[in-house]
PARO-914474 format. One record per residue (C-alpha): residue number from 0; x, y, z negated. Coordinates in steps of 0.1 Angstrom, whole numbers, plus 5000, padded with zeros to 4 digits. Example, Ala and Ser with C-alpha at 12.3 -4.5 7.8 and 13.67 -1.06 7.14 Angstrom:
! PARO-914474
@k:0 | xx:5123 | yy:4955 | zz:4922 .
@k:1 | xx:5137 | yy:4989 | zz:4929 .
//
This chain:
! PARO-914474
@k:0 | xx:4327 | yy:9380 | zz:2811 .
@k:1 | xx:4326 | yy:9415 | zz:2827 .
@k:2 | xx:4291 | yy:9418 | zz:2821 .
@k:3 | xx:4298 | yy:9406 | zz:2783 .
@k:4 | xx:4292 | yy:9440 | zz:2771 .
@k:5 | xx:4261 | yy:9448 | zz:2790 .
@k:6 | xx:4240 | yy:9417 | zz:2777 .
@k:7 | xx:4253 | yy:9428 | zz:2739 .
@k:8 | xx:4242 | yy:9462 | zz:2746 .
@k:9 | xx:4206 | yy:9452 | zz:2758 .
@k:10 | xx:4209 | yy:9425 | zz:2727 .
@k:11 | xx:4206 | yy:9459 | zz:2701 .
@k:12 | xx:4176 | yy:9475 | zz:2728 .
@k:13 | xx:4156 | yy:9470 | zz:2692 .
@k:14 | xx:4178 | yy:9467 | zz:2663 .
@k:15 | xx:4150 | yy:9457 | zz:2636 .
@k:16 | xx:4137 | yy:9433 | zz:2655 .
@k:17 | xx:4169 | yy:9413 | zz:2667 .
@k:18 | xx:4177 | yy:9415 | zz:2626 .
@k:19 | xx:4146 | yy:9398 | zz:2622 .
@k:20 | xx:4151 | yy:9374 | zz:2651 .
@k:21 | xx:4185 | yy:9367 | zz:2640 .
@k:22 | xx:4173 | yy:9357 | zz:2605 .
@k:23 | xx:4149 | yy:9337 | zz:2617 .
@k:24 | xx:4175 | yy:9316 | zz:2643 .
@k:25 | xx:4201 | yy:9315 | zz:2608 .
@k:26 | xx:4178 | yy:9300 | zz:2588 .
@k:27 | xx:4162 | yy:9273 | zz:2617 .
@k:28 | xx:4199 | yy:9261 | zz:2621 .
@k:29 | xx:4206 | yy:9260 | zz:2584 .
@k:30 | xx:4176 | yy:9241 | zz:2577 .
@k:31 | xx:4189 | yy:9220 | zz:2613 .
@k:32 | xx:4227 | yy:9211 | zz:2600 .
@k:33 | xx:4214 | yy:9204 | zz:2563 .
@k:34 | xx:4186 | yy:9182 | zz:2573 .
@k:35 | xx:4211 | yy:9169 | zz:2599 .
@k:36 | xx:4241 | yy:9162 | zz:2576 .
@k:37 | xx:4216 | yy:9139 | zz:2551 .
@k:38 | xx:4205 | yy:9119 | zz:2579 .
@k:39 | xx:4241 | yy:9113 | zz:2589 .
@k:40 | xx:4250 | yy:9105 | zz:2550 .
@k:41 | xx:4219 | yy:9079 | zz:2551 .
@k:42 | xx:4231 | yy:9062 | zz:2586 .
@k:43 | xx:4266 | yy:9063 | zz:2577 .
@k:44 | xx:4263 | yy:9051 | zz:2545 .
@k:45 | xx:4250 | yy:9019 | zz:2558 .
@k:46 | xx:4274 | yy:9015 | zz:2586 .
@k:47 | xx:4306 | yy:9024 | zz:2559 .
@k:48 | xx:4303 | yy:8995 | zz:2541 .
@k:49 | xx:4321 | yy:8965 | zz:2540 .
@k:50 | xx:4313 | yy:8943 | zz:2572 .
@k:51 | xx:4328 | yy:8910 | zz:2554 .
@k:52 | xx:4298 | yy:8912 | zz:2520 .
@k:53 | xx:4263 | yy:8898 | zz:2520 .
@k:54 | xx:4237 | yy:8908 | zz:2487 .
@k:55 | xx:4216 | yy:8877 | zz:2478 .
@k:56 | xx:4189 | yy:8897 | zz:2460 .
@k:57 | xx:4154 | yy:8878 | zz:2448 .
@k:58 | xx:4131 | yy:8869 | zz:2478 .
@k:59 | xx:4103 | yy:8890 | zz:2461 .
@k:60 | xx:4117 | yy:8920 | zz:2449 .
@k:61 | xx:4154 | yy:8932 | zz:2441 .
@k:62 | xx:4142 | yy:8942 | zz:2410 .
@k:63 | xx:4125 | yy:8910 | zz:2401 .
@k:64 | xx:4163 | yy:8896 | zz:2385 .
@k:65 | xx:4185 | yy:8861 | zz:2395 .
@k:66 | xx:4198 | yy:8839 | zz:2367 .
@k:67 | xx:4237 | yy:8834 | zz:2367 .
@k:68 | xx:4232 | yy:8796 | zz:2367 .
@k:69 | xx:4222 | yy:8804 | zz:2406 .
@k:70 | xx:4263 | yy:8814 | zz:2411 .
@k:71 | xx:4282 | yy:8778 | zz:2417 .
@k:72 | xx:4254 | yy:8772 | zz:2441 .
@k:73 | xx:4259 | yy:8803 | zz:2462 .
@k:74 | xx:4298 | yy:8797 | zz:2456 .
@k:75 | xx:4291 | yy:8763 | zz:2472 .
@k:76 | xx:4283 | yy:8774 | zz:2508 .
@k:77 | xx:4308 | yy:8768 | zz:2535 .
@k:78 | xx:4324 | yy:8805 | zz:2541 .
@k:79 | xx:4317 | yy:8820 | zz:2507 .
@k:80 | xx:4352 | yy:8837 | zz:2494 .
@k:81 | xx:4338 | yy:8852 | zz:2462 .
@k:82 | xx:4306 | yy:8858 | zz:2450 .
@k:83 | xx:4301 | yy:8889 | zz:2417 .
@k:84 | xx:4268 | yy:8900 | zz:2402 .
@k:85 | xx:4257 | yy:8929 | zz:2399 .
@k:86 | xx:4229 | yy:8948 | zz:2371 .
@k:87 | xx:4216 | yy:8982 | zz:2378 .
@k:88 | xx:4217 | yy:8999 | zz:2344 .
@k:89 | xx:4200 | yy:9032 | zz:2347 .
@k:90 | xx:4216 | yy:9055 | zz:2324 .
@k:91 | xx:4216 | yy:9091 | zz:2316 .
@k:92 | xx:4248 | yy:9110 | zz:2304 .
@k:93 | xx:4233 | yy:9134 | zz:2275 .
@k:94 | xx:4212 | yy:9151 | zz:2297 .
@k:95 | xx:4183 | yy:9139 | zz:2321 .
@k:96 | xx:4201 | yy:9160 | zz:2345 .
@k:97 | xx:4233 | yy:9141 | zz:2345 .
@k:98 | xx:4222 | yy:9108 | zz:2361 .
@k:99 | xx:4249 | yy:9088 | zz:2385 .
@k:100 | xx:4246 | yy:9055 | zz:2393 .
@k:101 | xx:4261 | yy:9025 | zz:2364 .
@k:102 | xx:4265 | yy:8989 | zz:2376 .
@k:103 | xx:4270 | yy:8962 | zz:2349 .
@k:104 | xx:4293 | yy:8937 | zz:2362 .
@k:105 | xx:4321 | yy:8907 | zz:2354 .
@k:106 | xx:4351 | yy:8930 | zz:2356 .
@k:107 | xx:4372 | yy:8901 | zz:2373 .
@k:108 | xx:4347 | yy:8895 | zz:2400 .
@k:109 | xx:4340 | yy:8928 | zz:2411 .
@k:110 | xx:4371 | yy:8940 | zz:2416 .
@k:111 | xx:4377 | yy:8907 | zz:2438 .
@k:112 | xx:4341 | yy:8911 | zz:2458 .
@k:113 | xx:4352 | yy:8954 | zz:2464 .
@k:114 | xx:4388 | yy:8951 | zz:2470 .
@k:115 | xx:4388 | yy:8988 | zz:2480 .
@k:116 | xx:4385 | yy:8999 | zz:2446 .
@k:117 | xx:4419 | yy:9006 | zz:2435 .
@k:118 | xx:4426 | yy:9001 | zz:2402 .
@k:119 | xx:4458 | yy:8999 | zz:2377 .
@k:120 | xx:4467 | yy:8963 | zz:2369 .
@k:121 | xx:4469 | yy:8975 | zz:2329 .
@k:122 | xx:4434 | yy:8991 | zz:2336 .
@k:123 | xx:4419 | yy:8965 | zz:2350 .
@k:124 | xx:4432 | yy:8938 | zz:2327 .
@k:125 | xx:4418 | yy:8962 | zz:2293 .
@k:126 | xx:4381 | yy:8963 | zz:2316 .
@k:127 | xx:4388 | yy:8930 | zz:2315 .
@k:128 | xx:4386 | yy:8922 | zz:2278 .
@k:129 | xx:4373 | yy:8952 | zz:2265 .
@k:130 | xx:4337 | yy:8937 | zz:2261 .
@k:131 | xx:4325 | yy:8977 | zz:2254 .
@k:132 | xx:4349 | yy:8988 | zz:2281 .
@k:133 | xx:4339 | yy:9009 | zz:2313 .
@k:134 | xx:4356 | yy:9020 | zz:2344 .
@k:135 | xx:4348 | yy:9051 | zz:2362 .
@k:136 | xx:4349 | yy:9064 | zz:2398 .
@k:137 | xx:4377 | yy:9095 | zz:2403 .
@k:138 | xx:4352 | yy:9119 | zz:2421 .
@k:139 | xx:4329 | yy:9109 | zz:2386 .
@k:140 | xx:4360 | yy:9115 | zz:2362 .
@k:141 | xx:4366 | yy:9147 | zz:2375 .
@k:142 | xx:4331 | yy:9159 | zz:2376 .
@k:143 | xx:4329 | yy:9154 | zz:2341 .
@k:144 | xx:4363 | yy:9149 | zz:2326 .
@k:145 | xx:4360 | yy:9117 | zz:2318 .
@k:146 | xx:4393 | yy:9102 | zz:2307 .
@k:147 | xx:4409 | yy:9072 | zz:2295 .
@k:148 | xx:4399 | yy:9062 | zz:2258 .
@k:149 | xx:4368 | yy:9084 | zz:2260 .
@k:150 | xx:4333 | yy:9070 | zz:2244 .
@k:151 | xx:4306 | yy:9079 | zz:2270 .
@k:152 | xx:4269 | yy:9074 | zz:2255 .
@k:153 | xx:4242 | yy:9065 | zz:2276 .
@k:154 | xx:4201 | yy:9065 | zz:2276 .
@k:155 | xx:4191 | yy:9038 | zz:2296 .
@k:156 | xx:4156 | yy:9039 | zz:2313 .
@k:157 | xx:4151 | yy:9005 | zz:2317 .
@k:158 | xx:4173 | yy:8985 | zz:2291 .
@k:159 | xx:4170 | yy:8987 | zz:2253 .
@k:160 | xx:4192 | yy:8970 | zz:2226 .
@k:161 | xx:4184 | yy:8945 | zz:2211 .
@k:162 | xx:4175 | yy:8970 | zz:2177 .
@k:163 | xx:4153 | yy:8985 | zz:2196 .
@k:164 | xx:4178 | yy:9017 | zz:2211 .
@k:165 | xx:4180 | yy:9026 | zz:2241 .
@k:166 | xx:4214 | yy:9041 | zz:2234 .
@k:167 | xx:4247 | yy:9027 | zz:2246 .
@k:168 | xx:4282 | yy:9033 | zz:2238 .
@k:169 | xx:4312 | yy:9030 | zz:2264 .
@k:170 | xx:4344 | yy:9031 | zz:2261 .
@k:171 | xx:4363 | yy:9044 | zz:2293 .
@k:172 | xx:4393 | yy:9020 | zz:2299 .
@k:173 | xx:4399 | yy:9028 | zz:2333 .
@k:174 | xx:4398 | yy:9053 | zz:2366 .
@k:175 | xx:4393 | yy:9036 | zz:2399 .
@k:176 | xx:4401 | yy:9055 | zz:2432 .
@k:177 | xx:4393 | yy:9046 | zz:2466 .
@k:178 | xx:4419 | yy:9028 | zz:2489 .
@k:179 | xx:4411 | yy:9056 | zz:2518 .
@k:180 | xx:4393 | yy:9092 | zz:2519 .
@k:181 | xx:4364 | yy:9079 | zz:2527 .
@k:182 | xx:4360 | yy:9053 | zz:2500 .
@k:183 | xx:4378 | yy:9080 | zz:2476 .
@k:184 | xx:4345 | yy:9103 | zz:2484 .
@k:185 | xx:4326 | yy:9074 | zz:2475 .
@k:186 | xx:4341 | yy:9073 | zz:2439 .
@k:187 | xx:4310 | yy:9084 | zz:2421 .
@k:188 | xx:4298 | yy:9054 | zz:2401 .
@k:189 | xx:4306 | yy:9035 | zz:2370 .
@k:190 | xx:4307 | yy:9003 | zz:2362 .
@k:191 | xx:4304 | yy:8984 | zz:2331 .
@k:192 | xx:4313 | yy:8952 | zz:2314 .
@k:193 | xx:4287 | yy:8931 | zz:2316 .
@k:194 | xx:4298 | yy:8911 | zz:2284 .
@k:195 | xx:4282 | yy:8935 | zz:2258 .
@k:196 | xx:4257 | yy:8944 | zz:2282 .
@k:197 | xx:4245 | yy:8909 | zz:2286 .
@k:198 | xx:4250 | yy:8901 | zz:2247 .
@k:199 | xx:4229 | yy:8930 | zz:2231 .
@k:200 | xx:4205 | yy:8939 | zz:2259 .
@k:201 | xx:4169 | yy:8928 | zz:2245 .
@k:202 | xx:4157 | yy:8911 | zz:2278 .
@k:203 | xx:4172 | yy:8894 | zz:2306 .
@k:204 | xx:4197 | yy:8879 | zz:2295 .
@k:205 | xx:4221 | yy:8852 | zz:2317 .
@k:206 | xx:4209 | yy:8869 | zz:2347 .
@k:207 | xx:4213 | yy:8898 | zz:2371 .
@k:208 | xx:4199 | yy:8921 | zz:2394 .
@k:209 | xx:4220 | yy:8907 | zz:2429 .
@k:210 | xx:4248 | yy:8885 | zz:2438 .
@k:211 | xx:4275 | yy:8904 | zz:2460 .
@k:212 | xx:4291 | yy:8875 | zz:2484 .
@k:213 | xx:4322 | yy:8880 | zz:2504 .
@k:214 | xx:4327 | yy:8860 | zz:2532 .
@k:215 | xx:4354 | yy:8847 | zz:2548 .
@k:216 | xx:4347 | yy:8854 | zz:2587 .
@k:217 | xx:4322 | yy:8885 | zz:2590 .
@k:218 | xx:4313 | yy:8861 | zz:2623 .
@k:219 | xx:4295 | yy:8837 | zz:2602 .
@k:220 | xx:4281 | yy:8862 | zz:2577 .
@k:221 | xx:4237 | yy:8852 | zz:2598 .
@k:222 | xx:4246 | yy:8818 | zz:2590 .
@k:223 | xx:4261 | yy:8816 | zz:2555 .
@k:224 | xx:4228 | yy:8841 | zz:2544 .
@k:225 | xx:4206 | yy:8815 | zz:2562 .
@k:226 | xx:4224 | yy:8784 | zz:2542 .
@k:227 | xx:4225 | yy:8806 | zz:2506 .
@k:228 | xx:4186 | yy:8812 | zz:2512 .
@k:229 | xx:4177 | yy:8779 | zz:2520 .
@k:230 | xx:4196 | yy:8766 | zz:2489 .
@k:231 | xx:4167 | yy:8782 | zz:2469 .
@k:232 | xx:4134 | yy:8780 | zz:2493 .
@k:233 | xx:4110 | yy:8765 | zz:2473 .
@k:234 | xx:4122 | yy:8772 | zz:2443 .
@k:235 | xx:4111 | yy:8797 | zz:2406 .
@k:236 | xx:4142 | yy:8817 | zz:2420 .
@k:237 | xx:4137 | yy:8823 | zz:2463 .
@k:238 | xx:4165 | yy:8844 | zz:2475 .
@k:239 | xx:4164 | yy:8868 | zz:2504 .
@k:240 | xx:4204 | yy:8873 | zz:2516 .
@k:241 | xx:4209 | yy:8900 | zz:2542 .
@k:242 | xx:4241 | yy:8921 | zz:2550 .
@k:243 | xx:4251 | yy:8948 | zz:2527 .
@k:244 | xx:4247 | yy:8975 | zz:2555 .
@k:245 | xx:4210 | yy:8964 | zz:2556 .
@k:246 | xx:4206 | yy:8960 | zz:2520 .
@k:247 | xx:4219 | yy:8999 | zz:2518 .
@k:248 | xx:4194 | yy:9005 | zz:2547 .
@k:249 | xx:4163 | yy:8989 | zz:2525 .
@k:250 | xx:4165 | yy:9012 | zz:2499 .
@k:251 | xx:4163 | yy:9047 | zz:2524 .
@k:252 | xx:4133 | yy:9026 | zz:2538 .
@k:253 | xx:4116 | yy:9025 | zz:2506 .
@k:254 | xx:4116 | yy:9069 | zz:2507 .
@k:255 | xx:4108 | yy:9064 | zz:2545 .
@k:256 | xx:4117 | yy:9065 | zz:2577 .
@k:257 | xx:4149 | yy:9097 | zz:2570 .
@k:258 | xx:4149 | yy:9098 | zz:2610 .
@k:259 | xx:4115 | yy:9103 | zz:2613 .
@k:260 | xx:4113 | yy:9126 | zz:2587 .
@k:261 | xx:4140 | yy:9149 | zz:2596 .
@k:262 | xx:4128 | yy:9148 | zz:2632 .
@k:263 | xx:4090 | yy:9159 | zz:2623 .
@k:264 | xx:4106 | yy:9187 | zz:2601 .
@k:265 | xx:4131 | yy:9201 | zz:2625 .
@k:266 | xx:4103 | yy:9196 | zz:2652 .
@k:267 | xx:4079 | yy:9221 | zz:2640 .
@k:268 | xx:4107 | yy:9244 | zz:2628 .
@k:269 | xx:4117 | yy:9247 | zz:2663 .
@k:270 | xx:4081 | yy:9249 | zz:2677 .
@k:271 | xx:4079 | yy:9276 | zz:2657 .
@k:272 | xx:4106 | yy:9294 | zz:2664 .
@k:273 | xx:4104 | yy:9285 | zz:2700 .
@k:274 | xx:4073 | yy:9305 | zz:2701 .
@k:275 | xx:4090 | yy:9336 | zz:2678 .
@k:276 | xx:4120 | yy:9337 | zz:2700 .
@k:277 | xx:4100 | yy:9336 | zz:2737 .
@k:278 | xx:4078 | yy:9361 | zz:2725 .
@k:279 | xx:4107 | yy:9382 | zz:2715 .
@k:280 | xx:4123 | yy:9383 | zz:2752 .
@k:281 | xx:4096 | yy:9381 | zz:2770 .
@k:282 | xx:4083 | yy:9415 | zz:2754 .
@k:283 | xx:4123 | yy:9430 | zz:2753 .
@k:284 | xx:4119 | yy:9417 | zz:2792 .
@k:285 | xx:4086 | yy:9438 | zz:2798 .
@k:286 | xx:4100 | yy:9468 | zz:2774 .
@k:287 | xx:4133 | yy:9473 | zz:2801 .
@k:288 | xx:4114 | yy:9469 | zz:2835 .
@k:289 | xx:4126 | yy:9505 | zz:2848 .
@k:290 | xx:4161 | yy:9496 | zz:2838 .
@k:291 | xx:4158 | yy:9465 | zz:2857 .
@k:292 | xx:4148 | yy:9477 | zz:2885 .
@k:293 | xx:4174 | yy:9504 | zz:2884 .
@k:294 | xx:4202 | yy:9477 | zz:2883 .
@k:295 | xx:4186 | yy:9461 | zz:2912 .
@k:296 | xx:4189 | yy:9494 | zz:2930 .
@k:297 | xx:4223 | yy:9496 | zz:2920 .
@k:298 | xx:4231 | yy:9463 | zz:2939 .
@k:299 | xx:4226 | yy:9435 | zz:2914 .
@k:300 | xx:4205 | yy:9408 | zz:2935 .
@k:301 | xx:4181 | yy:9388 | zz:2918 .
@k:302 | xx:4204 | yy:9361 | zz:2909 .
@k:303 | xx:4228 | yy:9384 | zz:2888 .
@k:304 | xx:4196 | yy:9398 | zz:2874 .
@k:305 | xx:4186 | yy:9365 | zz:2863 .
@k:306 | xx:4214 | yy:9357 | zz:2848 .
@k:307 | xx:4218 | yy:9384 | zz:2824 .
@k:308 | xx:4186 | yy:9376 | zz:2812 .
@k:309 | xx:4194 | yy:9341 | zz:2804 .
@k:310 | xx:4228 | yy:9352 | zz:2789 .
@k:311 | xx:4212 | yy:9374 | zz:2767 .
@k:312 | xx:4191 | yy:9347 | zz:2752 .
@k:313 | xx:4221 | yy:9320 | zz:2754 .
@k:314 | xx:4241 | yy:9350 | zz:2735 .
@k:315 | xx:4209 | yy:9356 | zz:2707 .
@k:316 | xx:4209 | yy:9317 | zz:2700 .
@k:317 | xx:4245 | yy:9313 | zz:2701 .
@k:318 | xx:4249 | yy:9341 | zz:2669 .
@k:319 | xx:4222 | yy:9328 | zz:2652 .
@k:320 | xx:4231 | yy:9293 | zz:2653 .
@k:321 | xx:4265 | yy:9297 | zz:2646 .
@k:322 | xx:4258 | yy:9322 | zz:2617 .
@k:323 | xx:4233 | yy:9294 | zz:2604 .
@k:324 | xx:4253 | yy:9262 | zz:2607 .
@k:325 | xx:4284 | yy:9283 | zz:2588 .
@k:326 | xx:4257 | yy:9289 | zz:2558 .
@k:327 | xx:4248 | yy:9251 | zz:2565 .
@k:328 | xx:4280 | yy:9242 | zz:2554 .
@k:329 | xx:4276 | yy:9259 | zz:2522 .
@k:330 | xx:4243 | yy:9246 | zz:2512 .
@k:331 | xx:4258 | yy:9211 | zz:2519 .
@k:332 | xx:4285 | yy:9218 | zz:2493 .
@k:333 | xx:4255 | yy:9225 | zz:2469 .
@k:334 | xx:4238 | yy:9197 | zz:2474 .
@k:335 | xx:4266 | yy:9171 | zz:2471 .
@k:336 | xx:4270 | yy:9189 | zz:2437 .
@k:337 | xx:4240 | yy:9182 | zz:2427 .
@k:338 | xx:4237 | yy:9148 | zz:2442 .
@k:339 | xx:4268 | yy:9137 | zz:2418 .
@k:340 | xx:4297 | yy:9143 | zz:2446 .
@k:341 | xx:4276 | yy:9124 | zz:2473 .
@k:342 | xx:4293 | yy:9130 | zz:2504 .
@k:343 | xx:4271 | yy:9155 | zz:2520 .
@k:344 | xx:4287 | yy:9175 | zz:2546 .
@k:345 | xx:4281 | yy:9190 | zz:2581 .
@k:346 | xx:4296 | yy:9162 | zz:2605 .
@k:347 | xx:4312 | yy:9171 | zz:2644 .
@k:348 | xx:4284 | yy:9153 | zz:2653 .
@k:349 | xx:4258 | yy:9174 | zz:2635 .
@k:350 | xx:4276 | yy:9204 | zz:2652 .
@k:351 | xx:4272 | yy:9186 | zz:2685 .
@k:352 | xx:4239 | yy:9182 | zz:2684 .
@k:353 | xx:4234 | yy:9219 | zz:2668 .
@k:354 | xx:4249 | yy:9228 | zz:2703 .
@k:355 | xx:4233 | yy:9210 | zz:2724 .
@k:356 | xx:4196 | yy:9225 | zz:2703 .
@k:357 | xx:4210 | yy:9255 | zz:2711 .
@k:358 | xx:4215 | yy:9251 | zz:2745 .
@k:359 | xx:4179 | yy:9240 | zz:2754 .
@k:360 | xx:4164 | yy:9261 | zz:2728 .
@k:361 | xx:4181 | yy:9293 | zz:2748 .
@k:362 | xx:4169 | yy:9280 | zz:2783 .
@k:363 | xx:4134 | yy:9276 | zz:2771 .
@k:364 | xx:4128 | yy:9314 | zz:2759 .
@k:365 | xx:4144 | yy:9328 | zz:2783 .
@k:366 | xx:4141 | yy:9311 | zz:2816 .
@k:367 | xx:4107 | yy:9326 | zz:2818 .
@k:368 | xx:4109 | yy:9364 | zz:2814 .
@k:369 | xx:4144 | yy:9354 | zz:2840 .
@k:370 | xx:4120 | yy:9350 | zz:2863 .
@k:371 | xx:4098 | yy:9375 | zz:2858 .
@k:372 | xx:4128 | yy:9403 | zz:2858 .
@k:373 | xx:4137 | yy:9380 | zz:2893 .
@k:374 | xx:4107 | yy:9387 | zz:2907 .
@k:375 | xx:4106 | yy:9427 | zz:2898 .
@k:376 | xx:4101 | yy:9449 | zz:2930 .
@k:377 | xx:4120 | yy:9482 | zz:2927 .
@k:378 | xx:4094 | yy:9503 | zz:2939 .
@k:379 | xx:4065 | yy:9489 | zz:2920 .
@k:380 | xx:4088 | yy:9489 | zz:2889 .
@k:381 | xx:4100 | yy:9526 | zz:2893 .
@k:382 | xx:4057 | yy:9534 | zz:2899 .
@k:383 | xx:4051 | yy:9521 | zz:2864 .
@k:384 | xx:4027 | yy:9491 | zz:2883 .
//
């Protein structure tokens, strides 16, 4: 520590150009813990949900649709608890902007297949046999103020009415809230009764877009998909049943591999500023040869000499890092805004891992001009050769 303030003062040797390097390093570690933070939300997503829940989903496509006559069937299988369905509605709220995800489902069996939606027996009972009714998520309510006995009207993309509108009228009956924090975050969604849904949609109807099965015994959750889907092999209506942490997991493979992504991104972002940052202290290095060679005259031994060198770079990286992870924290706010209250957020792990790029990052610019100022001579530094 007692050379602290030597390595800060040599730090400021150029002042434009450790502004410039700094803002560089800020912005590299923003882009790092933003980038980071959605790959987290992506894997974590998958591995948050329930480990007792299967989605039977059509063999070809989820989007090719199941008819509800499929349900005693899939009910039938040894180790089924419950089985709900489920209808992606696609809906806008006024605006194209203000798109969160609907579900149309039967109120009874939804609430039975996602027991971690907590909801008021009087509000669930009027979801219940308010054919028009709809229930939304708490995080959703309070994004828009969505209240009890509100009429929400939405544009769906995919389903029109029966007259030919695409417009939909729903009345909110009920706010559902998640049993912990994290299912509370979860909370942006709404579902809807799949009664009038069913009744005045203009296609489709007596079917649905997935079957949500709760099992009994997570432990027999391979076999009971294998039964479900062999109920059906051969059949107009071929299932493909998988766990819901992989179902979650197809849909992130449909943008891409998000590992992969991130990981090319971040990659040339650091090659980049690998090369930015070890051209910076190797010429700061070359730029402070006399002084060098004075501290070795001094007494400093090559060792100590060395060391400052690599402290100064640990000390650059560690300010910029820091500096960009704290404005990585804000443009995670921004985005979970924008993303409907998705929880995006910069995780301890994402900090980990920030430090440990940091770390490595920090050795690689500066182990080289380290030994260069290690292998200074004092009189061929103090001759200017």
């Amino acid at each position: 520590m007692k050379f602290l303030p030597l390595v800060w003062a040599n730090l400021f040797h150029k002042k434009t150009r450790l502004i410039l390097t700094l803002l560089s390093l800020i912005a590299a570690f923003m882009l790092f813990g933003l980038l980071q933070a959605v790959s987290v939300l992506f894997s974590s997503g998958a591995d948050f949900v329930g480990a007792n829940r299967l989605i039977t989903q059509a063999k070809v496509s989820f989007t090719q649709p199941l008819p509800l006559s499929l349900l005693q069937r899939i009910e039938s299988v040894p180790g089924v608890a419950r089985v709900a369905w489920s209808q992606f509605f696609g809906g806008i709220y006024i605006d194209e902007r203000n798109f969160f995800a609907q579900f149309a489902v039967d109120p009874e069996r939804l609430l039975d297949a996602y027991p971690e939606w907590i909801l008021p027996a009087e509000q669930r009972e009027a979801f219940t046999r308010t054919r028009t009714g709809a229930i939304v998520g708490r995080k959703l309510a309070e994004k828009y103020g969505f209240k009890i006995g509100d009429k929400v009207p939405l544009k769906s993309f995919i389903f029109t009415r029966k007259d030919g509108g695409s417009s939909w009228e729903w009345d909110v009956v009920g706010i559902f809230d998640g049993k912990d924090d994290d299912w509370a975050g979860r909370s942006n969604l709404m579902y809807l009764n799949f009664g009038q849904f069913d009744e005045a949609r203009q296609f489709g109807q007596g079917s649905a877009g997935v079957y949500i099965v709760r099992v009994d015994n997570p432990d027999d959750s391979e076999r009971i998909a294998r039964d479900i889907d062999k109920q059906f092999e051969n059949s107009p209506d071929e299932t493909k049943t998988q766990t819901e942490k992989d179902w979650n997991l197809s849909f992130v493979r449909q943008i891409g591999d998000i590992g992969l992504i991130v990981t090319g991104i971040l990659g040339a972002v650091f090659f980049t500023i690998l090369l930015v940052i070890g051209n910076t202290m190797s010429q700061a290095v070359r730029e402070r040869i006399p002084e060098f060679a004075v501290l070795k005259t001094l007494g400093f031994s090559d060792g100590q000499v060395t060391g400052l060198v690599l402290a100064e770079a640990l000390l650059l990286c560690f300010v910029g890092a820091a500096l960009g992870m704290v404005f990585a924290i804000g443009a995670a706010k921004g985005v979970s805004s924008a993303l409907n209250g998705a929880p995006v957020s910069v995780q301890p792990i994402v900090w980990a891992q920030a430090f440990v790029t940091m770390l490595v990052l920090a050795f690689a610019v500066g182990i080289f001009p380290a030994l260069r100022a290690r292998r200074l001579q004092i009189v061929d530094a103090l001759a200017g050769r």
